[in-house]
MIFI-160995 format. One line per field, with one value per residue (C-alpha): z, y, x; residue number from 1. Coordinates in Angstrom, 1 decimal, always signed. Each point is the difference from the previous one (the first is absolute). Layout:
N
zz	[Z / ...]
yy	[Y / ...]
xx	[X / ...]
seq	[NUM / ...]
***
This chain:
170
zz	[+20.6 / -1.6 / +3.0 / +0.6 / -3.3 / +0.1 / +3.0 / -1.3 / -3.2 / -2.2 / -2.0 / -0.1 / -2.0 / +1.3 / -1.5 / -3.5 / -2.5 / +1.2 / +3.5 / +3.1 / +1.9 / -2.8 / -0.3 / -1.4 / +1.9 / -1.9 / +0.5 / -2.0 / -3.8 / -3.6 / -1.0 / +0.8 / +1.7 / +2.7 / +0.9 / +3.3 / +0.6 / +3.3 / -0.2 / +3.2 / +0.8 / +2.3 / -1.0 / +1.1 / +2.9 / +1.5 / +2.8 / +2.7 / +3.1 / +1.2 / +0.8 / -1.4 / +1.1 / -2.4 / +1.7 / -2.4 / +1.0 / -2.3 / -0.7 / -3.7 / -0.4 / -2.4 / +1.2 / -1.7 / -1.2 / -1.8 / +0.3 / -0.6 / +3.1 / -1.0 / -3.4 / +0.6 / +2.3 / -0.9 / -3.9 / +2.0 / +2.6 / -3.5 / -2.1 / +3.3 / -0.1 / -3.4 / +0.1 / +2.7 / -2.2 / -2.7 / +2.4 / +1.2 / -2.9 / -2.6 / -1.9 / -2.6 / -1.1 / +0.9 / +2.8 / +0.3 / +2.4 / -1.5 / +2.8 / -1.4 / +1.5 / -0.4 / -0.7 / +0.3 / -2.5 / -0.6 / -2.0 / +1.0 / -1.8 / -3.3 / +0.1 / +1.2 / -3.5 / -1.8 / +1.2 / -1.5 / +2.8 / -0.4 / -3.5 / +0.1 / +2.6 / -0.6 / +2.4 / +2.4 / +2.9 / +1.7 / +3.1 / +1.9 / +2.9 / +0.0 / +0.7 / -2.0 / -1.0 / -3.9 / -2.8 / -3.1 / -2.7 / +0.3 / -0.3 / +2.7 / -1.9 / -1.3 / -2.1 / -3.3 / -2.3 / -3.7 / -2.6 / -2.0 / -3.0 / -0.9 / -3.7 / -1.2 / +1.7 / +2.2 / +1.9 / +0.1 / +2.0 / +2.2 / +1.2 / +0.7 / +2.1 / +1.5 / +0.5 / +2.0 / +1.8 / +2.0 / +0.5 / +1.5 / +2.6 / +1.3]
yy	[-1.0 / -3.3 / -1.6 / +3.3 / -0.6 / -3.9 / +0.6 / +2.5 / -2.0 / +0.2 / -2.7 / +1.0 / -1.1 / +0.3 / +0.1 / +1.6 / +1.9 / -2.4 / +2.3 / -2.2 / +2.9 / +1.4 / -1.1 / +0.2 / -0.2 / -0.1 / -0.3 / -0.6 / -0.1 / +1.6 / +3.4 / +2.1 / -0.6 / +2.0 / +0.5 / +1.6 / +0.4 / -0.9 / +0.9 / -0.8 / +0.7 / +0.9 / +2.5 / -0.7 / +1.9 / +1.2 / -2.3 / +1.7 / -0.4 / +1.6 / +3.1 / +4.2 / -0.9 / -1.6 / -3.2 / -2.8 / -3.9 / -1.6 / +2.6 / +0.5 / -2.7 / +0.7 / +1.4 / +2.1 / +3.8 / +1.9 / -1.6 / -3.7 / -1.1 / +1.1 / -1.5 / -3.3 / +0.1 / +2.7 / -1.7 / -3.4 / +1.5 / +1.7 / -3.0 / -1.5 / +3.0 / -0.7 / -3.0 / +0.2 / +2.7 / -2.3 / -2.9 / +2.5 / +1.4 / -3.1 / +1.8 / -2.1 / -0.1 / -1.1 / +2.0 / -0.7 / +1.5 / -0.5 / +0.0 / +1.2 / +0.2 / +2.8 / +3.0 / +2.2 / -1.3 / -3.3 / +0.5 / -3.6 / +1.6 / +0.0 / -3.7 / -0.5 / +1.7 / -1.8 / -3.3 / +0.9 / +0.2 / +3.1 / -0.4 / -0.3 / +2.9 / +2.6 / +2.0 / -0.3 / +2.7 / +0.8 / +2.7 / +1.6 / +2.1 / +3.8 / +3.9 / +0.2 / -2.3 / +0.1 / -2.8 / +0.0 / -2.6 / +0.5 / -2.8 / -2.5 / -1.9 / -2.7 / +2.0 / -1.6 / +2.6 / +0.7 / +2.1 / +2.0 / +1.6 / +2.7 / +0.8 / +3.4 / +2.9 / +1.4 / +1.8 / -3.0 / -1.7 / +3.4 / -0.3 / -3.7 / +0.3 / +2.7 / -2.2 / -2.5 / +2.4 / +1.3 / -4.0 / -0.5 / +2.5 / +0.3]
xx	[-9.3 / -0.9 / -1.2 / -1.7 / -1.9 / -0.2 / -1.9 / -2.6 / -0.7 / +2.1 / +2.1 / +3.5 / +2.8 / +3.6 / +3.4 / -1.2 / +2.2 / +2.7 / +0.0 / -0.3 / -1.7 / -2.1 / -3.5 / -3.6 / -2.8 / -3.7 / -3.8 / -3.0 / +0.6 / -1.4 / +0.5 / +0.8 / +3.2 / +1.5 / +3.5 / +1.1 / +3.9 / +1.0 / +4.3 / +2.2 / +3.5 / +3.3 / +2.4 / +3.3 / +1.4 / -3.8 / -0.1 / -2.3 / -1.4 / -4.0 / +2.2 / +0.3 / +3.8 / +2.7 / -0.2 / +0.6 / -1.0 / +2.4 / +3.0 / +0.1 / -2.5 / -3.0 / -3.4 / -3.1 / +0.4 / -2.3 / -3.3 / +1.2 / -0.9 / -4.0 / +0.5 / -1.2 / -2.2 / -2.3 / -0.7 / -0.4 / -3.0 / -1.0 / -0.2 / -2.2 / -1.7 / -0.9 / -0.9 / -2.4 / -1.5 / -0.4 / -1.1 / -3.2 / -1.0 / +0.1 / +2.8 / +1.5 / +3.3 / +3.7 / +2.0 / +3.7 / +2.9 / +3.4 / +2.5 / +3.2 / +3.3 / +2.9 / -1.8 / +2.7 / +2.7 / -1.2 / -3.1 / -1.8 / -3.0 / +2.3 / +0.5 / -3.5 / -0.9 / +2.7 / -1.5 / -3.4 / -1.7 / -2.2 / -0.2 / -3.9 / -0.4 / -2.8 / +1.6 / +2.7 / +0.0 / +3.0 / +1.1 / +3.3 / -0.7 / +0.9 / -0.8 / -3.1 / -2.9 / -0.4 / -0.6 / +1.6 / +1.2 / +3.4 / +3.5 / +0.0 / +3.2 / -2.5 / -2.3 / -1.4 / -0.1 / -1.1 / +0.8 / -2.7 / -0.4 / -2.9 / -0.8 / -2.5 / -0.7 / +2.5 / -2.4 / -2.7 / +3.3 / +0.4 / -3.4 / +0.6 / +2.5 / -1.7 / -2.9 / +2.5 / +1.4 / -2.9 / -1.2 / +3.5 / -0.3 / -3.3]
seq	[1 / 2 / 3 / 4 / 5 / 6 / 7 / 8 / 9 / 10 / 11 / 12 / 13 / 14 / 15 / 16 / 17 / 18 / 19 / 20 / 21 / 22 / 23 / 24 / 25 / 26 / 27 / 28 / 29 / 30 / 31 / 32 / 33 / 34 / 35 / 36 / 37 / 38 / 39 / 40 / 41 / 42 / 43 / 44 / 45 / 46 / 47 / 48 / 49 / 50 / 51 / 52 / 53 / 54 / 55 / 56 / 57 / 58 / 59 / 60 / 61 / 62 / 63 / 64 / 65 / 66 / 67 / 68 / 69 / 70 / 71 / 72 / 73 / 74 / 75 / 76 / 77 / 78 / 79 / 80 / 81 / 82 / 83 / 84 / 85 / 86 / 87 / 88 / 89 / 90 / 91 / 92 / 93 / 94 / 95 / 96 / 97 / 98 / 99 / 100 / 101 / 102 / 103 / 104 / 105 / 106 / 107 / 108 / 109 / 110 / 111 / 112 / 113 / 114 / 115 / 116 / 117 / 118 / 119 / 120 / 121 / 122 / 123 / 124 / 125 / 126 / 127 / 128 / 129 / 130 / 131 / 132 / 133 / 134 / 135 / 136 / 137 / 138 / 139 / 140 / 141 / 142 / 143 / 144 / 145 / 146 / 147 / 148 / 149 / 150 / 151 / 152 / 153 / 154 / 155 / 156 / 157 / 158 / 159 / 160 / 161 / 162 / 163 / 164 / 165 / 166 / 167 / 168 / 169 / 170]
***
């Protein structure tokens, strides 16, 4: 995946968040700043070969479940995607892919947070493969969150929220 984005343009940084394999890979620069997740990792015991048959290539050895094996890739050819985007059209701004390891049970992106690394992210898009195609703003075990409080009207707040709600899921 670095190399992948090295050789498209970008300038990546290896070995952040005290992770050898995790990594930040960025283009342009100014606001607003962009943050695409790119997770990887092997679960333990999933070793498989191209095959609909339990054939395993290393018995008990680790391999890709679940949509980790699409991870990766598809946020790295989206970052490029991206960034050609932004290439043709004049687009300013800064564009980073965060490779981070151990998705399932590591949390890379927790230590990639922890290090600071996306504290000066507008937005930070992230994805996981499943039955259904939907958005939503929900816990990816990194999540910077705040805590509100509302004063007045209780139903000024109602319709509000209300108000949110329908932008949220157009």
């Amino acid at each position: 995946m670095q190399k992948t984005l090295s050789d498209a343009g970008f300038k990546v940084t290896a070995g952040v968040a005290e992770i050898p394999t995790a990594f930040v890979a960025e283009y342009g620069s100014g606001k607003p700043v962009i943050g695409i997740m790119a997770e990887f990792d092997a679960l333990p015991g999933v070793s498989q070969e191209a095959s609909p048959f339990r054939k395993p290539i290393v018995e008990g050895g680790a391999g890709h479940a679940c949509g980790h094996h699409l991870f990766g890739a598809a946020s790295v050819a989206s970052g490029i995607a991206v960034m050609d985007w932004m290439k043709e059209n004049n687009i300013k701004g800064t564009l980073r892919v965060y490779g981070t390891p151990a998705e399932e049970g590591g949390g890379g992106k927790v230590y990639i947070a922890r290090a600071g690394l996306i504290k000066d992210v507008d937005v930070m898009m992230h994805w996981h493969p499943g039955s259904q195609n939907a958005a939503g703003a929900t816990s990816s075990l990194a999540n910077i969150s705040a805590k509100f409080r509302f004063y007045g009207e209780a139903l000024m707040l109602l319709l509000l929220l209300n108000e949110v709600n329908q932008h949220w899921t157009l």
